[in-house]
C-alpha positions in Angstrom: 92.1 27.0 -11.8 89.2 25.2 -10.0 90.1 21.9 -8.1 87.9 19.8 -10.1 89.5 21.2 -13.3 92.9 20.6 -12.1 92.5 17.2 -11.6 91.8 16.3 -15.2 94.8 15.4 -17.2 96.1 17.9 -19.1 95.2 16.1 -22.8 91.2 16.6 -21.9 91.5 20.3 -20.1 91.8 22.1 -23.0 88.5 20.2 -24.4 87.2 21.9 -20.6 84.8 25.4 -22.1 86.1 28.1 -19.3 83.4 30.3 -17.7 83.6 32.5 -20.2 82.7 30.2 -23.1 80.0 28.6 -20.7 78.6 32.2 -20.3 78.5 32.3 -24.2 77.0 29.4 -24.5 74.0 30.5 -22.0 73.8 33.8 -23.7 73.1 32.0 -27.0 70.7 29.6 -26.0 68.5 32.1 -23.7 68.8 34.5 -26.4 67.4 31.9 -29.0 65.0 30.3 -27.0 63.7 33.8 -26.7 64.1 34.2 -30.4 62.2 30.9 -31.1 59.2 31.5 -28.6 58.3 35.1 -29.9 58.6 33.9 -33.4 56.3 30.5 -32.9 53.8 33.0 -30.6 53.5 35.4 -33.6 52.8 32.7 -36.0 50.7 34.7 -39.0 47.4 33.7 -40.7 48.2 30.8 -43.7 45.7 32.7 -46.5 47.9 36.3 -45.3 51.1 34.9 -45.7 49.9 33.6 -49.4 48.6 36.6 -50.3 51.9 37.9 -49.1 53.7 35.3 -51.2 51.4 36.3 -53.9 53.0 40.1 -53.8 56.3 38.8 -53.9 55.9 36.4 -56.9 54.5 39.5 -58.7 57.5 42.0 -57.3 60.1 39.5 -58.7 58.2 39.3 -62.2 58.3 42.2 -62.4 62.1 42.7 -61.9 62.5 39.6 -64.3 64.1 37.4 -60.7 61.3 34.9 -60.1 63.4 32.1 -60.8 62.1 29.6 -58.2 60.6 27.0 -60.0 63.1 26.9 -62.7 66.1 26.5 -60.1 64.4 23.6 -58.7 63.2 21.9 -61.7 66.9 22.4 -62.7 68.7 20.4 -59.4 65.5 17.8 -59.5 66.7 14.5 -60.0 70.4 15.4 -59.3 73.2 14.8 -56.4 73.3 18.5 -56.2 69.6 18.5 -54.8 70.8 16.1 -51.9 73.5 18.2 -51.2 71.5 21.4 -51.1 69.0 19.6 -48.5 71.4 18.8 -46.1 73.4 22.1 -46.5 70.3 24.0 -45.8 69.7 21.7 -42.7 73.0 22.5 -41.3 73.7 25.8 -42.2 72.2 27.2 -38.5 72.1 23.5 -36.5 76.1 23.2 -37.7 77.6 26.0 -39.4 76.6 28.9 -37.4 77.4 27.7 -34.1 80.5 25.8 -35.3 81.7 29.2 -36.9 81.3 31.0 -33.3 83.1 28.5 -31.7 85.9 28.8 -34.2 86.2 32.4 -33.9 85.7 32.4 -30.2 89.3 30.5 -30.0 90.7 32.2 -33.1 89.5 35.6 -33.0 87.8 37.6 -29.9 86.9 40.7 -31.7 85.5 39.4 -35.1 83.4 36.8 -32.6 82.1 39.9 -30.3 80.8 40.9 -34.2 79.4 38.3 -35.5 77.6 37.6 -32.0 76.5 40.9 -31.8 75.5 40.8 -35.4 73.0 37.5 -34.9 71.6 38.4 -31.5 70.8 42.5 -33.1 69.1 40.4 -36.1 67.3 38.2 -34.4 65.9 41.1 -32.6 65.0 42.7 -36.1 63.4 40.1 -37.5 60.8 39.2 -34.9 58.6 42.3 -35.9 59.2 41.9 -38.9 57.6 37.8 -39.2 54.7 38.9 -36.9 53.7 42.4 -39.7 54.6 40.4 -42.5 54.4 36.4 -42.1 54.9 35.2 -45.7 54.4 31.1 -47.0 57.6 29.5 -48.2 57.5 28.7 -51.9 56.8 25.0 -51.0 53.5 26.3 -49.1 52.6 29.5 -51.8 50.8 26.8 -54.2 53.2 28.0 -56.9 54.1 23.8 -58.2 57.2 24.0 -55.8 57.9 20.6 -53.6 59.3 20.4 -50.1 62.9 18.3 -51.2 64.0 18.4 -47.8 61.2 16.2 -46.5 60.9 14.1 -49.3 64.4 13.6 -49.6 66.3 13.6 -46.1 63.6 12.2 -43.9 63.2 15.5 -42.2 59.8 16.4 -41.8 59.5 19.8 -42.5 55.9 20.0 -42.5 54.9 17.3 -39.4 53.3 18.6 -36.3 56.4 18.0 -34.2 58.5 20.0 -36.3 56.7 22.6 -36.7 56.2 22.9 -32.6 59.5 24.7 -32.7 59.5 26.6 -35.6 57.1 29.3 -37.5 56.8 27.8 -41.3 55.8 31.4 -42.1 58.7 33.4 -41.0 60.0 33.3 -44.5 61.2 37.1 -44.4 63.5 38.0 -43.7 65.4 35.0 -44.7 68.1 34.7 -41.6 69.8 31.0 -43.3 71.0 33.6 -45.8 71.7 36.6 -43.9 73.4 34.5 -41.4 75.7 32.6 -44.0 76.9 35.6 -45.4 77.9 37.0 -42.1 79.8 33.6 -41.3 81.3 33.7 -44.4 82.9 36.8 -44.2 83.7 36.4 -40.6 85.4 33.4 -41.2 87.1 34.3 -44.4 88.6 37.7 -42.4 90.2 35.6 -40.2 92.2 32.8 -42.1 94.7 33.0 -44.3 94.7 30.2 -46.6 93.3 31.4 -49.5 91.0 27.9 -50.6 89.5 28.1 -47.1 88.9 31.7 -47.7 87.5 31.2 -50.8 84.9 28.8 -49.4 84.4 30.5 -46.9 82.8 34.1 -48.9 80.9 31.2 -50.8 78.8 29.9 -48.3 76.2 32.6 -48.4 75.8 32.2 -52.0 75.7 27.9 -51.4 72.7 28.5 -48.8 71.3 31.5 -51.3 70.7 28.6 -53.9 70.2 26.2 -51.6 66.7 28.3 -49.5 65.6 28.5 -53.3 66.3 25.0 -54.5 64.7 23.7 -51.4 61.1 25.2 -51.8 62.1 27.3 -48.7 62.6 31.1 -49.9 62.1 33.4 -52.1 64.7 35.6 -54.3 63.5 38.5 -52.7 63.5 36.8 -48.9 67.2 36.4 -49.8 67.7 39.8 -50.3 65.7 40.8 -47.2 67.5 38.3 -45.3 71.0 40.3 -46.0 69.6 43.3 -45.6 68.2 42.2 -42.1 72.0 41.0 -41.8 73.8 44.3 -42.6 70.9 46.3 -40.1 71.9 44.0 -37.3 76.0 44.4 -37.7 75.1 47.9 -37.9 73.1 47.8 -34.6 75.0 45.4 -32.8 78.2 47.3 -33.6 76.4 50.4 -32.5 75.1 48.9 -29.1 78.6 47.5 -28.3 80.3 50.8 -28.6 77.9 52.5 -26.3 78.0 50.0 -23.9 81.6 50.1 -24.0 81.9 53.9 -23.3 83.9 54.1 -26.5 83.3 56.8 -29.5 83.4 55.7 -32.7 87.2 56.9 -34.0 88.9 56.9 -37.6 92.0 54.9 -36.0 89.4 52.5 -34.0 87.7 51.9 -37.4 91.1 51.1 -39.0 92.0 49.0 -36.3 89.2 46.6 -37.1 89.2 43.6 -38.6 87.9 43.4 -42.3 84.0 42.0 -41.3 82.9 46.0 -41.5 83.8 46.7 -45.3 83.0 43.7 -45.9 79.6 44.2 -45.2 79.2 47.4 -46.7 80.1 45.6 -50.2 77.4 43.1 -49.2 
């Protein structure tokens, strides 16, 4: 243990990250400063990513799933909609980082996944907003309102926010396809049946939430678990070869219960 760590009193060492964890930490925030300066730099044209959004509104008539407007008119007005704001503003600032702290202390293996699962669909995705930038619902001209500006004094929309964010990354949606992934990490590794529960709920709270919000589409949604299930399957890949070992029936077994669960997904 180093010196200046051995001098702090026992009841604030364990709140001490080891090297590890601050290696984790590092790796996170390099890899999503990364993440966030490709996607700004490949910011798309406004009139393509409304044609885009265009394309999707017809897609999901055509599949009878373009409920956007409807699911917001319905929450308007309600303590649901407030909730639904502030869920959506935490669900990456809070959730997902909270989640991979929990697992890193709780569960070493299903936190390797989950990492490996974000970082591989990070990569994914950043093609993917620069071929196909698509407007948010709240920026398609469809009658759809940005609640989260109006309501929780988060400017969505202002020049400062949008200095660290691309407004037209909408697909794949990654609030999505990374609550789904924490939910079912999370809910592998507890026990207690309510917090698994709520746990495999959270990717269908943010799914209503992106749509109740103005934010998504149905069909980002869908590309945003897709985008998910790619980047478990890559990451999972990636850490196998790195780790010089093959792929075995008994290693598959062995695993915790994220992998099925994402097939299902």
């Amino acid at each position: 243990m180093p010196a200046a760590i051995a001098q702090i009193p026992s009841s604030l060492a364990r709140f001490v990250p080891s090297s590890g964890a601050r290696s984790q930490v590092g790796l996170f925030l390099l890899a999503y400063f990364v993440y966030s300066a490709a996607r700004y730099v490949m910011v798309g044209d406004l009139g393509a990513a409304q044609a885009h959004a265009e394309w999707i509104v017809d897609l999901e008539q055509d599949f009878g799933v373009a409920t956007e407007a409807s699911v917001q008119k319905a929450f308007t007005g309600t303590w649901m909609l407030w909730l639904l704001n502030h869920a959506y503003l935490a669900a990456q600032l809070v959730v997902v980082p909270g989640a991979l702290i929990f697992l890193y202390r709780t569960s070493r293996p299903v936190y390797d996944r989950l990492r490996n699962t974000i970082l591989a669909t990070w990569l994914i995705s950043v093609p993917v907003y620069a071929a196909f930038p698509v407007a948010p619902p709240r920026l398609a001209d469809m009658g759809l309102v940005d609640t989260i500006s109006e309501q929780t004094g988060f400017a969505m929309d202002s020049s400062l926010t949008t200095a660290f964010y691309n407004e037209l990354a909408a697909v794949p949606s990654l609030h999505v396809g990374f609550a789904v992934a924490v939910g079912i990490a999370v809910a592998s590794t507890v026990r207690n049946p309510v917090i698994k529960t709520l746990a495999l709920l959270w990717g269908p709270a943010i799914g209503l939430a992106v749509v109740a919000t103005g934010n998504h589409f149905v069909f980002d949604i869908v590309a945003g678990i897709v985008a998910s299930a790619v980047g478990y399957g890559v990451g999972t890949v990636v850490a196998r070869a790195s780790t010089g070992r093959p792929a075995t029936a008994a290693a598959a077994t062995r695993a915790p219960a994220l992998r099925p669960a994402f097939a299902d997904a």
